[in-house]
Structure formats: structure tokens, C-alpha cells
SEMIDREN-455815 format. One record per residue (C-alpha): residue in three letters; y, z, x. Coordinates in Angstrom, 1 decimal. Example, Ala and Ser with C-alpha at 12.3 -4.5 7.8 and 13.67 -1.06 7.14 Angstrom:
BEGIN
+------+--------+--------+--------+
! code !     yy !     zz !     xx !
+------+--------+--------+--------+
!  ALA !   -4.5 !    7.8 !   12.3 !
!  SER !   -1.1 !    7.1 !   13.7 !
+------+--------+--------+--------+
% end
This chain:
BEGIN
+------+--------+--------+--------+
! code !     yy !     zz !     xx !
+------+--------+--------+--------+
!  UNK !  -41.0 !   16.6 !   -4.0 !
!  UNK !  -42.8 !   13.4 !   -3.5 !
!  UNK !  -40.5 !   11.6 !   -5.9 !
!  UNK !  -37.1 !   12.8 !   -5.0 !
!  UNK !  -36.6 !   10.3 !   -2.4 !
!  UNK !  -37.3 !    7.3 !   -4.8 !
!  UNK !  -35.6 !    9.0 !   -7.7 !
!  UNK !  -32.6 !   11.3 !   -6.4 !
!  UNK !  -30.6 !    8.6 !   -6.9 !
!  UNK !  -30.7 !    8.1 !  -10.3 !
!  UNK !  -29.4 !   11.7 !  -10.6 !
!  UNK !  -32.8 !   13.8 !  -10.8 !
!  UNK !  -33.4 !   17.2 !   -9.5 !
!  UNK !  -35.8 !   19.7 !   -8.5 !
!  UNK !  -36.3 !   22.6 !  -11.3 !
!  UNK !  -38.8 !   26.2 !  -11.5 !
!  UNK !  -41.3 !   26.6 !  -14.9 !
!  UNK !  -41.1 !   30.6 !  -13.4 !
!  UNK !  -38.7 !   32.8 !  -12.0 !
!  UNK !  -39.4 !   33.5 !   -8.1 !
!  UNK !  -36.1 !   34.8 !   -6.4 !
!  UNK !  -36.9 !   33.1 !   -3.3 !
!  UNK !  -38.0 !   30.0 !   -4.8 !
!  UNK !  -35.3 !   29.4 !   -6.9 !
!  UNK !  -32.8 !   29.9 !   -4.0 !
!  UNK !  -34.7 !   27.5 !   -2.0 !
!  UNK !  -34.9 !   25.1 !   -4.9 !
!  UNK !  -31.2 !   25.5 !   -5.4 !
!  UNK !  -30.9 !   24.9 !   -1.7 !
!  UNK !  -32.7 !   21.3 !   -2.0 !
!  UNK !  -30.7 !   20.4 !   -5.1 !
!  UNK !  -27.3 !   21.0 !   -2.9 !
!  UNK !  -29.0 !   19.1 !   -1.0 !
!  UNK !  -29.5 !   16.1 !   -3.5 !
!  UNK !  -25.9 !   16.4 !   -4.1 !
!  UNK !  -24.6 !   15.8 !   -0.9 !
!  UNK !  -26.8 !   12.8 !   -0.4 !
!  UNK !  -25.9 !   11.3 !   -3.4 !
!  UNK !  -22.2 !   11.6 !   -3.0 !
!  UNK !  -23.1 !   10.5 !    0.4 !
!  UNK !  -24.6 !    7.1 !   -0.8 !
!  UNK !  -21.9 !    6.7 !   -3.1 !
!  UNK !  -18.9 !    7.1 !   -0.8 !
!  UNK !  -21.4 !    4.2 !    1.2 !
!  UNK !  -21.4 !    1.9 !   -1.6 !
!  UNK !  -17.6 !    1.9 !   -2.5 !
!  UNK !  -17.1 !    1.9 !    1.1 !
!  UNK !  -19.3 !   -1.5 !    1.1 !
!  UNK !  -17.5 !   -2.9 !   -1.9 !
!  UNK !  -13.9 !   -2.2 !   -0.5 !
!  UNK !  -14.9 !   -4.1 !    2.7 !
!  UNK !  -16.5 !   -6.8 !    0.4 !
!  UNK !  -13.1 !   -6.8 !   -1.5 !
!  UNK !  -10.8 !   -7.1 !    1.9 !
!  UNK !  -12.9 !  -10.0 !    3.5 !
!  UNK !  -13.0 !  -11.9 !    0.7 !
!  UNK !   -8.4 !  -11.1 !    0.1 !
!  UNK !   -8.5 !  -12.1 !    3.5 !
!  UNK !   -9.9 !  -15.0 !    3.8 !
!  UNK !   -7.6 !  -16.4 !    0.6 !
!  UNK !   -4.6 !  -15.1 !    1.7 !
!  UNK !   -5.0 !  -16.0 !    5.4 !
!  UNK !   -6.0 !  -19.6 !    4.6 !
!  UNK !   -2.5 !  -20.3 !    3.0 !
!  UNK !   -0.5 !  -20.0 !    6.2 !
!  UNK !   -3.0 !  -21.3 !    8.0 !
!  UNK !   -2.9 !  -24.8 !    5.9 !
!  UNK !    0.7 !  -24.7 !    6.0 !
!  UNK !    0.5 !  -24.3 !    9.7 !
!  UNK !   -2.3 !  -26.6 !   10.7 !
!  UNK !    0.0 !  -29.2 !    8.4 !
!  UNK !    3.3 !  -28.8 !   10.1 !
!  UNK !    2.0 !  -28.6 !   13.3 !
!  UNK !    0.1 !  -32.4 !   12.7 !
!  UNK !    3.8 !  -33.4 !   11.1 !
!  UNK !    5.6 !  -32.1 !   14.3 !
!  UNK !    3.3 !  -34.2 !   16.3 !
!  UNK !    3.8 !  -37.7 !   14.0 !
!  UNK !    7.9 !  -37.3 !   14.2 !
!  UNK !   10.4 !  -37.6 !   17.0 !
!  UNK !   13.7 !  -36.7 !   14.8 !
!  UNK !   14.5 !  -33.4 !   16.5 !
!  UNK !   16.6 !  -32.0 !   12.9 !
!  UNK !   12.9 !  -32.5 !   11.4 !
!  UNK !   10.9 !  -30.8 !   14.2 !
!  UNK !   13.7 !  -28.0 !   14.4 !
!  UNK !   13.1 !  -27.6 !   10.5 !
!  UNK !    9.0 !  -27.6 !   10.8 !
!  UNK !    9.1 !  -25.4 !   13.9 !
!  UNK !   11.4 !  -22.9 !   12.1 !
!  UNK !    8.8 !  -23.1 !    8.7 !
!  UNK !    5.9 !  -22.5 !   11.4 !
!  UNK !    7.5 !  -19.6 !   12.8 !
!  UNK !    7.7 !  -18.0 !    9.3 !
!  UNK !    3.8 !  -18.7 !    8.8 !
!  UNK !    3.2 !  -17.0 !   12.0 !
!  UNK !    5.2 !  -14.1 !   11.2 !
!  UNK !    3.7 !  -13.6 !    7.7 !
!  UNK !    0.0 !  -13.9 !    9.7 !
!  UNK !    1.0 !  -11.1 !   11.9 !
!  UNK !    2.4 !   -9.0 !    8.7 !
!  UNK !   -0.9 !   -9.8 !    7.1 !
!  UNK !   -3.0 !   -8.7 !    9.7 !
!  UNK !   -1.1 !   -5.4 !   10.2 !
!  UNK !   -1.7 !   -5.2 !    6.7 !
!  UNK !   -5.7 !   -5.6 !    6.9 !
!  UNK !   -5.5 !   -3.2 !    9.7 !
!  UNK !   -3.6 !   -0.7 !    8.1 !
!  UNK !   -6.0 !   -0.8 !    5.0 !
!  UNK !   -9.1 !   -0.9 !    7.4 !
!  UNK !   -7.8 !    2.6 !    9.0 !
!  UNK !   -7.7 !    4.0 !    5.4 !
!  UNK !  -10.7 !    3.5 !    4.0 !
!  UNK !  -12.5 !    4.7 !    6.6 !
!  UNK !  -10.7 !    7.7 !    7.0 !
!  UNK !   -9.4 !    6.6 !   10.7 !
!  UNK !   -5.9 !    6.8 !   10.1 !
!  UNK !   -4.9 !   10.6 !   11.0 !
!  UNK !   -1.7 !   12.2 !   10.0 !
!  UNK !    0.7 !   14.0 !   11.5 !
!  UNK !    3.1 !   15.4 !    9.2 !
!  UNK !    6.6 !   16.9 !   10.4 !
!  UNK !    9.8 !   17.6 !    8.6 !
!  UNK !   12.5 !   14.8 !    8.2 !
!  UNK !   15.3 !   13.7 !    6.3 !
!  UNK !   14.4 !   11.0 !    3.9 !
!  UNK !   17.5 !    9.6 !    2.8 !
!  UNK !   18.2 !    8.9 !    6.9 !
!  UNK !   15.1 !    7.1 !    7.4 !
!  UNK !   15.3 !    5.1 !    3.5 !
!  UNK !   19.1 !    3.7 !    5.3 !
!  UNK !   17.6 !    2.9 !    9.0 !
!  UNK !   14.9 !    1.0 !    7.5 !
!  UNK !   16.8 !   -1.0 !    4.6 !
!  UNK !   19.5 !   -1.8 !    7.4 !
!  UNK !   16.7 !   -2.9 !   10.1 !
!  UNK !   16.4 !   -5.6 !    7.1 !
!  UNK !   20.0 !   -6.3 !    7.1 !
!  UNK !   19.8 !  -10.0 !    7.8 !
!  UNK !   16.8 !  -10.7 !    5.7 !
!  UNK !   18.8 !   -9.4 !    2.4 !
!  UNK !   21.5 !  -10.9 !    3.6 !
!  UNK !   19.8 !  -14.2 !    3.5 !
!  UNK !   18.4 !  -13.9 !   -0.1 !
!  UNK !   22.3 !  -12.5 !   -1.3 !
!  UNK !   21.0 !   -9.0 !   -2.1 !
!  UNK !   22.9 !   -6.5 !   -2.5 !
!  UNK !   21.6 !   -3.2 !   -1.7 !
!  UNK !   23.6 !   -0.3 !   -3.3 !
!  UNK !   23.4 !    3.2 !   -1.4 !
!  UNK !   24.3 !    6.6 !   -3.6 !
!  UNK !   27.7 !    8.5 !   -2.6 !
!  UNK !   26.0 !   12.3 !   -3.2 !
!  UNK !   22.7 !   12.8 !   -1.1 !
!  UNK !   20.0 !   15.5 !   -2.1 !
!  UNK !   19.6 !   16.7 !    1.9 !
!  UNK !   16.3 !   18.4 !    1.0 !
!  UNK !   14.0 !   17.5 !    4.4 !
!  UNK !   10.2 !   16.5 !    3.1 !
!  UNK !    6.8 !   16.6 !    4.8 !
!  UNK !    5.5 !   13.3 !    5.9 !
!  UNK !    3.9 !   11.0 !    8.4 !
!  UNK !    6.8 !    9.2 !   10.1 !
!  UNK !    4.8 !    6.2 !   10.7 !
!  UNK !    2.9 !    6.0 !    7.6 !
!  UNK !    6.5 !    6.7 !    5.3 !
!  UNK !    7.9 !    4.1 !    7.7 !
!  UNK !    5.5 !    0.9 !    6.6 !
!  UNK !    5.5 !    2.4 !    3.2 !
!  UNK !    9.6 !    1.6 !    3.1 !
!  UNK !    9.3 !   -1.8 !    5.2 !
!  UNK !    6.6 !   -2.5 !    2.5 !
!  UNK !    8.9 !   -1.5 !   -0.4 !
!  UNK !   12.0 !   -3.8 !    1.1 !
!  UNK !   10.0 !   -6.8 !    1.5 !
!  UNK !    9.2 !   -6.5 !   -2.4 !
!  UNK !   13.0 !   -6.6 !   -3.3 !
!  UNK !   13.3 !   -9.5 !   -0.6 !
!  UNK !   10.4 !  -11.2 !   -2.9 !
!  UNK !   11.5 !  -10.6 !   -6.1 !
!  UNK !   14.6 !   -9.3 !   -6.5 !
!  UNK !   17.0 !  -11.4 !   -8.2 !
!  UNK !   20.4 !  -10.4 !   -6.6 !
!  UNK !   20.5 !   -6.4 !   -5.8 !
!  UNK !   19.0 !   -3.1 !   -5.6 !
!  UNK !   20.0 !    0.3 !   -6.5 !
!  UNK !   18.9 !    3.7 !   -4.3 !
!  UNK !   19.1 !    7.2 !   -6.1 !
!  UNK !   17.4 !   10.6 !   -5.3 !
!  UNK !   16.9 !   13.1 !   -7.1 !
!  UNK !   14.8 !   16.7 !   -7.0 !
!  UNK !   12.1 !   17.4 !   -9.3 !
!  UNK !   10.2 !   20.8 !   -8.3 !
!  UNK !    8.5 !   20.3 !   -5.3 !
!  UNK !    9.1 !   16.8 !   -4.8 !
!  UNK !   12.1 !   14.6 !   -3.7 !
!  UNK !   12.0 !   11.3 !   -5.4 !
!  UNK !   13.0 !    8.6 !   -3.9 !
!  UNK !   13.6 !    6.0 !   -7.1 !
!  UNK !   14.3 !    1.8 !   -5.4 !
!  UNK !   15.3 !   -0.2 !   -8.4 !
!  UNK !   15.5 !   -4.3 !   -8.0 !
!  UNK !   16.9 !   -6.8 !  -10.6 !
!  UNK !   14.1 !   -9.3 !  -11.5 !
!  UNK !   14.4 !  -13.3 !  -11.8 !
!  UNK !   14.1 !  -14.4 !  -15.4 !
!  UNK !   11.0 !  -16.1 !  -14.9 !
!  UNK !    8.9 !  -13.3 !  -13.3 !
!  UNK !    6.1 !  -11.8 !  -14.7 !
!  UNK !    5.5 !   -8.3 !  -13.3 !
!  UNK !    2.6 !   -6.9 !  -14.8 !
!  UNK !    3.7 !   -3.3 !  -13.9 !
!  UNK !    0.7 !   -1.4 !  -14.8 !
!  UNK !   -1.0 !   -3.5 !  -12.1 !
!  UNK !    1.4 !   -3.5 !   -9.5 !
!  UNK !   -0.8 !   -0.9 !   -7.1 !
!  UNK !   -3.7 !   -2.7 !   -7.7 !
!  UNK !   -5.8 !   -4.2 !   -4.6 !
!  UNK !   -4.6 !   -8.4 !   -3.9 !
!  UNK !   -2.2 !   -7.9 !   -6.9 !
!  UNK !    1.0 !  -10.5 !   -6.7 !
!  UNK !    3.9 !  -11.1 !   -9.5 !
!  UNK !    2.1 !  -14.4 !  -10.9 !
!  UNK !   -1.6 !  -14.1 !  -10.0 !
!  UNK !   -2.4 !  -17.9 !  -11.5 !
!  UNK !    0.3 !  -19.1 !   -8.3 !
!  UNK !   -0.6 !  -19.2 !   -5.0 !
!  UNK !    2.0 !  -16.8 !   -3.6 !
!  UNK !    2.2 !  -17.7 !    0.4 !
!  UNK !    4.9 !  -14.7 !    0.6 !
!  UNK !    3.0 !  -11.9 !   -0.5 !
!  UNK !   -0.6 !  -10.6 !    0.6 !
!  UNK !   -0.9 !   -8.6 !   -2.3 !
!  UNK !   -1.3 !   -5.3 !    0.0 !
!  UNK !    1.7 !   -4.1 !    0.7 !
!  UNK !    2.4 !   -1.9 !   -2.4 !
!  UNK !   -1.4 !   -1.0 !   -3.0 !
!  UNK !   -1.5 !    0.0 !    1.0 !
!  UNK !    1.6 !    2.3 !    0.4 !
!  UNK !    0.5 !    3.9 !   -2.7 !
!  UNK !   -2.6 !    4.6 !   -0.7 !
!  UNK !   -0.8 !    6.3 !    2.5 !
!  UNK !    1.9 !    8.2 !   -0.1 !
!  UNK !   -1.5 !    9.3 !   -1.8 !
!  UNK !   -2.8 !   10.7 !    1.8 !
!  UNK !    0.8 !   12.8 !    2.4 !
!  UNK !    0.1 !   14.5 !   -0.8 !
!  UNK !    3.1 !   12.5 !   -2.3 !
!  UNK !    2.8 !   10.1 !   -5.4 !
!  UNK !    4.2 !    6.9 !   -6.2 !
!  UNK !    4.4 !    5.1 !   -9.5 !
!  UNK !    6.5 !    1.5 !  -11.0 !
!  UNK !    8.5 !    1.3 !  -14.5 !
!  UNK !   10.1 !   -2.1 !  -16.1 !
!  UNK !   13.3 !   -1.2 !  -17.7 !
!  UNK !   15.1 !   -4.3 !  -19.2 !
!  UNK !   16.0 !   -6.3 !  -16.0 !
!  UNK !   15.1 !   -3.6 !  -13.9 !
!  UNK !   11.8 !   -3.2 !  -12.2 !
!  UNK !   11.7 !    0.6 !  -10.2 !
!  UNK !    9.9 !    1.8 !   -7.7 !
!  UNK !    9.6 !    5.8 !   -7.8 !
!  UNK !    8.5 !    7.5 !   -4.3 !
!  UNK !    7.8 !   11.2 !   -4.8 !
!  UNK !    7.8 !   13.3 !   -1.4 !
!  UNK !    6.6 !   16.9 !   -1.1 !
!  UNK !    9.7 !   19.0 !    0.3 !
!  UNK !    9.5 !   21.0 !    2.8 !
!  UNK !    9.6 !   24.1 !    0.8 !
!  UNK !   10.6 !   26.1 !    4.1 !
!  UNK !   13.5 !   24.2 !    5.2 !
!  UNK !   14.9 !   24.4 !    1.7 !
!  UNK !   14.9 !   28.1 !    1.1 !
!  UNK !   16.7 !   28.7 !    4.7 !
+------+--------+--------+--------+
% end
């Protein structure tokens, strides 16, 4: 008993040379004990390292629009041609915006690893909110000449989500295609068991380099070697991480030009049968 405080870390446990009913409950008791303190300490330590992990993303990914801020800002100040100021104003403005994107980003990813963010899951049609949110981004694909193409048939099946979470997991799945996509993107659904998948496929330039088996992963951006100033590296990790949270799924494939998004959402099993 002395020891287990120094040494219950390192996975050791109480144990009985004789068989004493009431002792062996109570030593059965302690090592419960053990095992929630241990688990305890290690949901600590990963907590520690993911905070570790975000200050360090942030500070690298907020210094970039910070530079390119701080530089246009000392070039506005050193020109008096008003098509130049317009044009560094306007580049400023985009630095500002991706800050604020960032930081909702940060926050967002704050909430979920220390279990802050709480869910409130209700029934809704997914195809709906898929075509408000791609056509809140209307002028934004317009701008990079994407074409988004929408499917004639429509599964109707309602799922179970978290309006707000599913909503920043779709904004976060646009603003890839307006990244990386080369011209369109393709929307399908279709209804596997208990899930609806939601599959968001995007023509890639011929000089990316999507490592898709690393797409969900924490900071990850297309070309890791390049400083990316679009692209946190966040946005798909965070959504995998809220899908994840609504019991759904979410997984990437590369096929030929073709990099897809799959977004699997549990039905509401109810709604379907009536």
C-alpha cells in the first residue's frame, strides 16, 4: 500500500497470498480504484500534449497572416496611388478574415478536447442543409470557376445531428474544394444501413500532392514543405472530430483526378420507418 502511489502508474496492482472474501473485495475495490486514476492521468497527459500541439499550430499558422498584414499595412502607409492602396487594403481584408476563420477554428478545437462543446441532436434533412451551405458560398466558387454539380434524385432520409456542429463541418468541407479544387465538384448520396452518406468529390490541380491517408490529421495541409497562408490545417481534422462526436464517420479516397470526401450520418431510424 505504501508503494502504490509511486508505482500505480507504471501499471501495478494490489494482489492477496490467501483467500479472505472480504479482503479480496476490498482489494478489488482499491485496484478499480488504480484504474480509474490511471486512466485519469492519462486522459491528463494527452490532454496536456493536445494543448501543447494547438499552441505551438497556432502560433505558425497565425504568424503568416500576421506578416502579410503587418507588411501591407507599412506598404499602404509608404504609397499614395489609391489603385495600389485599394489592392493592399483588399489583400488585408483577406488576412483578417482568414485570422477570424482561424481563431474560430482554435476555439472550436479548444471546446472539443475538453469536452465543452455539448450537443444537441435533432432530426433534419441533410441534402437541404448540404445546398444552403454550398450556396451561402456562391460567390466564393464563383470566383475560383467551380462548378458545383447537385444530384437530380435525393435520398430524403432525415439524420440525427448537431445543427451547428454539421453546419461548420460543411463550411469546413467547401472551403477545401475552394482550396484545392481544380474546376468542379460532384454531390451524391446514397443509403448504406443506418447511415446516409453524404460523398463531396473535387477535381485536383495537377500539381497537388494530397497525401490522403493524412488528410484528418492534426495541422495537416496539401504540401506540408509550403507555407500554405490559406489553410490552418484544422478544418478537416476539427470536422472529423465533431462527425466522430454525432456518432457519424467520415473518411477521404483519391480516385484518378478525383479526391472524395465521404460524410456518413446516422438516420433517424424513426422518421424513416413512418
Amino acid at each position: 500500500m505504501k508503494e502504490l502511489p509511486t508505482r500505480s502508474s507504471y501499471g501495478n496492482r494490489l494482489s492477496l497470498d490467501f483467500r479472505e472474501r472480504t479482503l479480496l473485495d476490498l482489494i478489488d475495490e482499491l485496484n478499480r480504484m488504480v484504474d480509474s486514476y490511471e486512466e485519469k492521468q492519462r486522459l491528463a497527459k494527452n490532454m496536456e500534449e493536445n494543448v501543447k500541439l494547438t499552441i505551438a499550430g497556432l502560433s505558425h499558422d497565425l504568424r503568416t497572416p500576421l506578416t502579410s498584414i503587418h507588411g501591407y499595412v507599412q506598404l499602404l502607409h509608404a504609397t499614395t496611388d489609391e489603385a495600389k492602396r485599394a489592392e493592399y487594403l483588399t489583400i488585408i481584408e483577406h488576412a483578417v478574415k482568414r485570422l477570424l476563420e482561424m481563431t474560430d477554428q482554435f476555439y472550436d478545437l479548444a471546446q472539443m478536447e475538453t469536452n465543452q462543446k455539448a450537443l444537441t441532436l435533432v432530426s433534419m434533412s441533410l441534402p437541404n442543409l448540404v445546398e444552403d451551405i454550398f450556396l451561402s458560398f456562391y460567390a466564393q466558387l464563383l470566383e475560383k470557376n467551380i462548378e458545383v454539380h447537385f444530384p437530380e434524385d435525393v435520398c430524403e432520409s432525415q439524420v440525427i445531428a448537431d445543427k451547428i456542429m454539421l453546419t461548420r463541418v460543411l463550411q469546413n468541407m467547401v472551403q477545401n474544394i475552394l482550396r484545392y479544387a481544380k474546376s468542379e465538384a460532384v454531390i451524391s448520396y446514397h443509403r448504406d444501413g443506418d447511415f446516409l452518406i453524404l460523398s463531396v468529390k473535387n477535381d485536383i490541380k495537377a500539381e497537388s500532392e494530397i497525401a490522403v491517408e493524412k488528410v484528418f490529421m492534426r495541422f495537416y495541409t496539401e504540401v506540408t514543405s509550403r507555407t500554405n497562408t490559406e489553410a490552418s490545417g484544422l478544418g478537416l481534422y476539427l470536422s472529423k472530430k465533431l462527425v466522430d462526436k454525432m456518432s457519424g464517420k467520415m473518411d477521404a479516397e483519391l480516385q484518378g483526378k478525383w479526391f472524395i470526401i465521404h460524410l456518413y450520418m446516422p438516420v433517424n431510424r424513426i422518421q424513416s420507418m413512418s
